[in-house]
N, C-alpha and C positions, 0 to 999 in steps of 0.2 A: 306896685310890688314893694316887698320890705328891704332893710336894710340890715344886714344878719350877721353878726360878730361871732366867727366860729374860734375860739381856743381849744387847742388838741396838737402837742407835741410832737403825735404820730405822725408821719408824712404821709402813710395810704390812709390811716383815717380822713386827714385832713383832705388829702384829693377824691377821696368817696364823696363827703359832705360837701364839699365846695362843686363839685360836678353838681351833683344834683342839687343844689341851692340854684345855681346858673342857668343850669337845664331847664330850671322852670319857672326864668326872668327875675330869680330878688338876685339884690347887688350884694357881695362878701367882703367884708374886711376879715383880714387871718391875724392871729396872735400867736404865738408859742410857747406862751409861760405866762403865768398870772399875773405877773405884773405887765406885763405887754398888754395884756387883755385888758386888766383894768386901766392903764393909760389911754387906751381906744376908747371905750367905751365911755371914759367921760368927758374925750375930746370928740369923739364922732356921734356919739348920742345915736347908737344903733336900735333899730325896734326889736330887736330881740339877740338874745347874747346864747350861744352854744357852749358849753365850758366841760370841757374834761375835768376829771377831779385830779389824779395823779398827774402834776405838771413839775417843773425844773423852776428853782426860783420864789416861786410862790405856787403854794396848789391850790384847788377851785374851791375849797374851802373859805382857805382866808379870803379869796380873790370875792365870793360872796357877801363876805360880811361886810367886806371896804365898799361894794357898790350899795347894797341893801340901808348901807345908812351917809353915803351920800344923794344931796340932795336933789343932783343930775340926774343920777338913775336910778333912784329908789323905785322907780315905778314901770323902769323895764324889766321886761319878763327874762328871766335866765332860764336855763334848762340844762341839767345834769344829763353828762352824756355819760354813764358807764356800765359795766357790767355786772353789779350788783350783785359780788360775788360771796359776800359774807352776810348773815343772816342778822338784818335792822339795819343794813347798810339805806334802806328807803326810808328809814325813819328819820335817820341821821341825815341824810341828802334834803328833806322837805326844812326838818329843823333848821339847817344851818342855814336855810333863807333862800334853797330854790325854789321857784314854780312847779318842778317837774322836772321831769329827768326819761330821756329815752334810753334803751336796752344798747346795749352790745353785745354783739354782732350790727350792725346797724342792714337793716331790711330794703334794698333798694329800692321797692315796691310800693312801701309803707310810709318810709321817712317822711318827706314832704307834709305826707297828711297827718304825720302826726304832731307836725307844728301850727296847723290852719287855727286850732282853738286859739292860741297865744297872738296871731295875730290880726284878730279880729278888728281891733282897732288903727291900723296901717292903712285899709285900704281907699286909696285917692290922695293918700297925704302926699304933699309937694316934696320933692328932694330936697333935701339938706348938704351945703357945702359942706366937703372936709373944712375942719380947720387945723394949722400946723401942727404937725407931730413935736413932742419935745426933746423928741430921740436925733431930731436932721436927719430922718429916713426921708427920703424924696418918695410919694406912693408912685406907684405904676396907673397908673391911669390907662383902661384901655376904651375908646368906643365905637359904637358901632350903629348901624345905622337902619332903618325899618322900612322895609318895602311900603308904596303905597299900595291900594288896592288892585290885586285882578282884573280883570276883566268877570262882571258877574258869569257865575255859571261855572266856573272851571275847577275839577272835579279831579281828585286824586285816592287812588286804593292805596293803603299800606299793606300789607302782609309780614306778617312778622309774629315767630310765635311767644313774643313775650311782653308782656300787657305794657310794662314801661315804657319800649322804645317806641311802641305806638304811642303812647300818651304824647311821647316828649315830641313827634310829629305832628300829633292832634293842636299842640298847644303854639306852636312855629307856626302852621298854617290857616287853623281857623280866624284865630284873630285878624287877618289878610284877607275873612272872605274863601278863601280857599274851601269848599265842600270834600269833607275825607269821612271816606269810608275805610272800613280795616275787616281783616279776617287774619286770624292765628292758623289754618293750616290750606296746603294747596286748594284740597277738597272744595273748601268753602269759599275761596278766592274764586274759582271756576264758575262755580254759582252763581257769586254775586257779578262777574263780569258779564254772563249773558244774563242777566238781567237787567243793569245798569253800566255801559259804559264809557269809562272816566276819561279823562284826555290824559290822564298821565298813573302811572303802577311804579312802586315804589316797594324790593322787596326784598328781602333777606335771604341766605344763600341758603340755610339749613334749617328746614321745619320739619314738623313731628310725622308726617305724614310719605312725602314726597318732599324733593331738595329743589331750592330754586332753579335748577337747569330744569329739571324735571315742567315745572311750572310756565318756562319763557316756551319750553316747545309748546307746551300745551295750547299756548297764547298763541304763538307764532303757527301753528295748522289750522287756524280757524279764520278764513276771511275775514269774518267780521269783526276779530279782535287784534290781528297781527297790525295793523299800523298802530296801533297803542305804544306811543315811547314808554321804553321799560328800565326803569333805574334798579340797579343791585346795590345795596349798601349793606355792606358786613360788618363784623365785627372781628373778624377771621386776621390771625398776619399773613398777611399773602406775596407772594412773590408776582413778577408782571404775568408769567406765563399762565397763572388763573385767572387774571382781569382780560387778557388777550383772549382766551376760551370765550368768557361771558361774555366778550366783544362779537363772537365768530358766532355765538347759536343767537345772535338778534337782540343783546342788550347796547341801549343807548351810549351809558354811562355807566362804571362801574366805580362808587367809591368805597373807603374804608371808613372804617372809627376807630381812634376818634377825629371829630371834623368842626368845626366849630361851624354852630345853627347859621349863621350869617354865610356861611360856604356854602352850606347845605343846601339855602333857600337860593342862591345866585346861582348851581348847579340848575335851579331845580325849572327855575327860573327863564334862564339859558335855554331850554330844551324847550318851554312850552311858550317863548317868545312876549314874555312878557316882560314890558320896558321896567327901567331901573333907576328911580331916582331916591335917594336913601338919604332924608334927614337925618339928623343926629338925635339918638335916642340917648335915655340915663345913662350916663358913665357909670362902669366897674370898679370897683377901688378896691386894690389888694397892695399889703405891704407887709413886707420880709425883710428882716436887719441878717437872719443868719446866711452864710456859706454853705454851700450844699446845693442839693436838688432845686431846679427852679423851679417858680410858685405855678403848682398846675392851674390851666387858660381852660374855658369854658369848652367842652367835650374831648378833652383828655380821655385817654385809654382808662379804664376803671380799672383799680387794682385786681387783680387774679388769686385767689387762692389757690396754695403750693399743693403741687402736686396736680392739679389742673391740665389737662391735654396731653398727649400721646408724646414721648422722645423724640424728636426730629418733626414732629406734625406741629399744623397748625392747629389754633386751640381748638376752632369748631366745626371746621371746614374737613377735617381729617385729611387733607391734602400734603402729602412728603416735601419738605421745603426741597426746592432744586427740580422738582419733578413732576411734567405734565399732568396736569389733574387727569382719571380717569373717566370717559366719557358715562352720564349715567343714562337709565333705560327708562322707560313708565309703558 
């Protein structure tokens, strides 16, 4: 996986980007202003640099021309991240010496792929040491550790109606051997169960269809599929008395997001008894000089757009904070 130098001032930019950079195993270094950026980037020699243009200090302009004709990084890929709100702002962005440049609003769906072309050339390359900051930032170093394999055979459904959070599933388990299947609504969940089933169901509380209670009874009236351990994992803010419910109609484990992937997989783990011995995988490297919010950790809450979820509800769950979920019907 790559090595990705995200500059961008924002604070929810920056933890949108840096999630899903994590999400889907490259390591981040963060910057906050162009000159931070470019002191990174030609001490860390990242494969690829993210840069805002509107920055404090220095903005991605200049912070372009200083890298494009140093001799460290003249050959790594930058990419403009903005809004391209005024017309030959794409002109102006290629000229001043990006590769590219992705949209704002940034598309959580999409991202990721739309950096794969730029890093075509990363893949298998050995890690590279930081070397010292000239700022005497100490980085944050965090690591963490990779399951070995399974036991061949063992077989997990996702359900969840949104292509990402499967993906981000898909990509934690398969390389482990882990066999996953997915379906985005109960309906099809149901399906695929009597057809093929998994030792473990892994599923989201609220789909387009029918609601994950809806789904655990469904599971749980069928002999042949009720011992299936059944994990809830939401995205919902919840209070304990709706984890207690999902507890009482036959869920396993009921966790939240966000949860960092190494939790997720010892959760997961845990339930279907499969032993734990975790090498030390690539270390993470992030570093932050300013005061303020601390630097978001790999499956942090995603920023929410305002206005988003009901007064007093939680965002997706539509369940009344303080107040016993409602029991639902199918």
């Amino acid at each position: 996986m790559a090595r990705i130098l995200v500059a961008e001032d924002d604070p929810n930019n920056l933890e949108l980007i840096t999630y899903l950079l994590k999400a889907f195993g490259h390591e981040t270094l963060e910057a906050h202003d162009g000159a931070q950026a470019l002191e990174f980037a030609q001490r860390e020699r990242p494969d690829l640099v993210l840069m805002d243009i509107q920055m404090p200090v220095m903005d991605g302009y200049e912070a372009v021309r200083h890298l494009k004709s140093d001799s460290v990084c003249e050959g790594t890929p930058i990419l403009a991240i903005t809004a391209l709100a005024m017309v030959g702002d794409r002109d102006k962005i290629l000229q001043a010496g990006f590769d590219g440049y992705i949209s704002k609003p940034i598309d959580p769906e999409s991202f990721v792929q739309q950096l794969n072309p730029h890093l075509v050339n990363t893949a298998g390359a050995s890690p590279r040491r930081a070397a010292p900051l000239r700022t005497g930032i100490e980085p944050n170093i965090v690591t963490s550790g990779l399951a070995p394999s399974p036991p061949q055979g063992l077989s997990v459904l996702v359900v969840d109606k949104l292509p990402l959070n499967i993906e981000l599933l898909r990509s934690l388990l398969e390389p482990l051997t882990y066999q996953v299947t997915s379906a985005s609504t109960v309906t099809e969940a149901m399906a695929k169960l009597r057809m093929n089933k998994p030792d473990l169901i892994v599923s989201d509380v609220n789909m387009p269809d029918l609601s994950g209670y809806d789904f655990i009874r469904a599971v749980k009236s069928e002999s042949a599929l009720r011992n299936i351990p059944f994990i809830f994992l939401s995205s919902s803010a919840l209070e304990d008395d709706e984890s207690s419910f999902a507890m009482s109609v036959g869920a396993a484990k009921f966790l939240t997001r966000p949860i960092e992937p190494m939790k997720l997989l010892d959760e997961i783990e845990d339930l279907l008894g499969v032993r734990k011995s975790r090498p030390i995988r690539p270390t993470i490297l992030t570093a932050d000089y300013r005061p303020g919010p601390r630097v978001p950790r790999v499956g942090d809450r995603l920023p929410r757009a305002e206005g988003t979820g009901g007064e007093g509800r939680s965002r997706r769950s539509g369940v009344r904070q303080g107040q016993p979920p409602k029991p639902h019907h199918y």
